[in-house]
N, C-alpha and C positions, 0 to 999 in steps of 0.2 A: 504493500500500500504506500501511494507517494504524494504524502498530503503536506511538501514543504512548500507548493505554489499557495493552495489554499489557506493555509495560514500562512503565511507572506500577505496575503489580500485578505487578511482575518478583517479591517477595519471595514473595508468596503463590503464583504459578507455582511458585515451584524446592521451596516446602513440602508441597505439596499433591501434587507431584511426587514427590518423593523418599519422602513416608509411603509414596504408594502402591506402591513400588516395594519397599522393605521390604519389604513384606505382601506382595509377588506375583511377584517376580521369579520367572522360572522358573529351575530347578536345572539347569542348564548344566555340564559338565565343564571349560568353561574360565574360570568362573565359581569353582569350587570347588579349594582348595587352588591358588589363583591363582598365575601368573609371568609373566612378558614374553615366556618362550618361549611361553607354552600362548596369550597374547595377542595373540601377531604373526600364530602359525599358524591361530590361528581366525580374525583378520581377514583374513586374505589369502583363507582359502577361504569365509568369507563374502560375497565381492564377488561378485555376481549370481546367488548361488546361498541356496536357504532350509535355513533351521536343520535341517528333519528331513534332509534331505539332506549336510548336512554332518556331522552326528553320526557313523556307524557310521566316516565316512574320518577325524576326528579320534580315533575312537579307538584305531583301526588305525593311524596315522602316526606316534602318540606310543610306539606298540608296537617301531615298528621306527627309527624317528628321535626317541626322547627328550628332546634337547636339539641347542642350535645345533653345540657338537662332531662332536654323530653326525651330526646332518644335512652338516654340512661336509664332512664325511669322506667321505659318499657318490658314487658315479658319477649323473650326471645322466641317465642312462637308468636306471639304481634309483629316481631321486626321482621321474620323469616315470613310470616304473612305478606307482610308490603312489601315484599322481595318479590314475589311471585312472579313466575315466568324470564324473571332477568339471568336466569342460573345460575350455576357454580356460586353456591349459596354459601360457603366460607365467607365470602366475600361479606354478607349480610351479617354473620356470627362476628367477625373480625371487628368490622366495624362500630359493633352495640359494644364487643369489648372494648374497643377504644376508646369509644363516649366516655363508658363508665371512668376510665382512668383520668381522662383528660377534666372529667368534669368535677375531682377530686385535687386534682394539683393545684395548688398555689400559685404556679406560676408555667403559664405552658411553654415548651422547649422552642427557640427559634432557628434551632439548625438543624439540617438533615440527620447529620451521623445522632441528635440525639432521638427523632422520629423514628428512628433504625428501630429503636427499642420497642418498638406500640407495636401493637398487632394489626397484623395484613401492611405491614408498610416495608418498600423491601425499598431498592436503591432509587428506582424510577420515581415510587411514587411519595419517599423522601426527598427528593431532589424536585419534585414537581410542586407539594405542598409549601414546601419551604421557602422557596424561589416566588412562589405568585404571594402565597401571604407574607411572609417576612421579606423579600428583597435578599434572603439569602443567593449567595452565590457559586449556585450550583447544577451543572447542566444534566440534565433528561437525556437519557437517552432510551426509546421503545424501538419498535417497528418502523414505525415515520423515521423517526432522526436517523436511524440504520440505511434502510433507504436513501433517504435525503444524504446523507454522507458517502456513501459508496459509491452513487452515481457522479458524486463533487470530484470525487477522485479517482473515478473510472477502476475500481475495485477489483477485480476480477477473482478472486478469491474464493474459495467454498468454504461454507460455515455449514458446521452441524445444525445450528439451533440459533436462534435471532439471539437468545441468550448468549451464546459465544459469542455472538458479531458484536452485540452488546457490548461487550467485555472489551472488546479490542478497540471502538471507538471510542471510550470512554473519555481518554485523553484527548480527544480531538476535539469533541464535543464541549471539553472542558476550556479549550486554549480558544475557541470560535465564540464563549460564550461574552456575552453584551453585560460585562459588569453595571453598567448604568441602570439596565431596566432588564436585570435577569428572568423576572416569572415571565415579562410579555417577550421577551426572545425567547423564552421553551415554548409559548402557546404558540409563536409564530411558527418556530420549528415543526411542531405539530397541526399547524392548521395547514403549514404548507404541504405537511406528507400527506394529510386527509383529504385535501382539495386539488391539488394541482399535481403531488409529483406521485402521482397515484400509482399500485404495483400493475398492473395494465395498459392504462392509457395514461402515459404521463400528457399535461400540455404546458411541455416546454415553452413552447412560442410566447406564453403567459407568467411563466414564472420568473420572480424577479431577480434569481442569482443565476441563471442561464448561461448570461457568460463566463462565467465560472464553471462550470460545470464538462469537466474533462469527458465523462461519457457521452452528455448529449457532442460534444464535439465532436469523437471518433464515432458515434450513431451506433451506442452499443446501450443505451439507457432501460432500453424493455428486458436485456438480459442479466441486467445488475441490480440487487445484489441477489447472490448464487448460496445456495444451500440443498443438502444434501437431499435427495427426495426419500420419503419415508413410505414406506410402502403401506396402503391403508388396510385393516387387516378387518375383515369380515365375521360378523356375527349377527344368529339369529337367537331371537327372542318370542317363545310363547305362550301365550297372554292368556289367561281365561275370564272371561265377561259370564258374570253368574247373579243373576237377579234373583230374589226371593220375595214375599211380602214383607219385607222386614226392609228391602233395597237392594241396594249394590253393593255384591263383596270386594272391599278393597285390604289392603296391605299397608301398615304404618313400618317406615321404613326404621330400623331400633336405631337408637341412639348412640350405641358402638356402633354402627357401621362408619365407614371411612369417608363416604360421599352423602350427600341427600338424606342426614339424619334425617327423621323426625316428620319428613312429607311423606304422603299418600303417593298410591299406585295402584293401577291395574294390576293383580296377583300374577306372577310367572306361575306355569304349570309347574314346573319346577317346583317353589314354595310349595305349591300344592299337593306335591308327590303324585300328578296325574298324569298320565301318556296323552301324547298329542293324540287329537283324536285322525279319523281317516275325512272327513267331512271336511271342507272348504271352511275357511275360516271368514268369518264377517267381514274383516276387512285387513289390511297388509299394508303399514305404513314404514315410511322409510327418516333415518335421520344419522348425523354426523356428530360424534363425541371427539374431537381432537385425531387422531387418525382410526378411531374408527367407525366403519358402517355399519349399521345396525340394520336390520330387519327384525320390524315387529310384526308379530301375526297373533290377533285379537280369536278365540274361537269361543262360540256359545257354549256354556259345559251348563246342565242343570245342578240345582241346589242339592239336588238328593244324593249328586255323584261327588260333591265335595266332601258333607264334611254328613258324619253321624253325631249329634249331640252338641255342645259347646266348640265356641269360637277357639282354637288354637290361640298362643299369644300374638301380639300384633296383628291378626284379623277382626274386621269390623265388615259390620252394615250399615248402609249409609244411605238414607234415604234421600228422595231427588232435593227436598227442603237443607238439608245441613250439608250437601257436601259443596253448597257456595262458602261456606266459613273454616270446612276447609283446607290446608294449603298444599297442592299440588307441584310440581316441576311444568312449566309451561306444556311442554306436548302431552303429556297425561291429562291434566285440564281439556285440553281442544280434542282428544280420543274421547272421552268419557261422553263428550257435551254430542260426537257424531256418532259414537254408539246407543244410546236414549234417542237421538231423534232416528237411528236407521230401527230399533227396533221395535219404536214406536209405530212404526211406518208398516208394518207387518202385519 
């Protein structure tokens, strides 16, 4: 990597940066009428998820948890409630824990490395937090700035994981950063890798460090940066949909599990100890966990073939009334709601 032109031109980067960012920033709600609370909560639910998607849950969350108080104050089944469908719901737990501490301190920390300490806050969104609310002095580096930097300097490199590449720009992103106005030179960083210097369709012609930019020079920008391809590894999943007059049998995920404590589910046959059956299954949806695909397959099993006598642990019924209160994993939620209307329809 030979990023001694681009930092040589560190001055004119972080200018040419920041005008543009002036003139275009988009109008963001935690963006306006700024604080540290409306900053933590957008970064945490920012992490793998995109800005139109996160909009309508930050504006709903600041509805019912306005600040780090209320959110402390809350049951962690209400906060993983108003999380609903945003997933990877650590994310939800991390951050009620952090209310709590934060809203106990005396005096809350202004620099990243002491953020290090809180839960769910790792270097980026240390470095993110710190920089927009304090003016601390310290650069972000995600996806976007990966991006954005690798293309600056025509990279060519393979990286296992954005986290490596991470790691390796750290320092560049560090010598590039705009100590005058550090938090709006990371947001720029990142509004420019979200808007303009996109991993598909970059539009160079628009972006305002262009000439700088060693890849688009040599016209190699759609193949930088480079990472290892991970091969996406296949799984099926099947489901049993069992209604009784009592409801829907669903599955409460235990509380030792590793993922998705504590929310509902359509029951795996599996949990169920039942054999798939030979009958076409109601319906066959599909979805993406990180590298893997899933196939789920929903099938009608009658009440009588489940279960003899009382509810196993963690099985419930759950009439069409209660199971809006509650809290599911987004695609479970939206199976539930088209299995009730496909088999109403019957």
């Amino acid at each position: 990597m030979n990023d001694s032109s681009l930092v040589a031109n560190a001055a004119d980067f972080r200018a040419q940066l920041i005008d543009w960012y002036d003139q275009s920033a988009r109008d963001l709600p935690w963006r306006s009428h700024p604080s540290l609370y409306k900053t933590v909560v957008s970064e945490f639910m920012l992490q793998q998820t995109q800005v139109k998607t996160v909009l309508p849950y930050f504006h709903n969350w600041l509805q019912v948890f306005p600040g780090f108080e209320a959110l402390a104050s809350a049951s962690e089944e209400a906060v993983v409630k108003q999380w609903e469908g945003l997933g990877y719901y650590s994310r939800a737990r991390n951050l009620h824990k952090l209310a709590r501490i934060v809203s106990d301190l005396d005096s809350i920390p202004t620099d990243a490395k002491s953020w290090l300490a809180l839960p769910g806050i790792g270097p980026y969104a240390a470095a993110a937090v710190c920089s927009i609310a304090f003016s601390d002095p310290s650069a972000v580096v995600d996806g976007n700035v990966v991006r954005i930097l690798s293309r600056l300097v025509a990279d060519r490199s393979e990286y296992k994981t954005t986290t490596d590449a991470a790691k390796t720009y750290q320092s560049l992103a560090t010598a590039l950063l705009n100590h005058a106005r550090p938090g709006d030179h990371n947001q720029a960083m990142m509004e420019l890798g979200a808007t303009l210097c996109q991993k598909q369709k970059p539009q160079c012609l628009l972006c305002p460090v262009q000439s700088l930019c060693q890849a688009r020079a040599q016209g190699i920008e759609t193949a930088i940066p480079r990472f290892n391809k991970t091969k996406a590894v296949k799984q099926t999943v099947e489901r049993a949909w069992i209604v009784s007059p009592k409801g829907v049998l669903l599955y409460r995920i235990p509380q030792t599990a590793s993922r998705m404590k504590g929310l509902h589910e359509i029951p795996s046959l599996e949990a169920l100890n039942l054999k798939t059956p030979r009958t076409s299954p109601l319906i066959v949806r599909q979805r993406s966990i990180t590298k893997y695909r899933i196939t789920e397959r929903f099938h009608e099993i009658s009440a009588d073939k489940a279960f003899n006598g009382d509810l196993p642990d963690h099985f419930l019924w759950a009439n069409p009334d209660s199971i809006a209160s509650l809290t599911f994993s987004g695609p479970h939620r939206k199976w539930i709601t088209e299995l009730i209307d496909l088999v109403s329809e019957k």
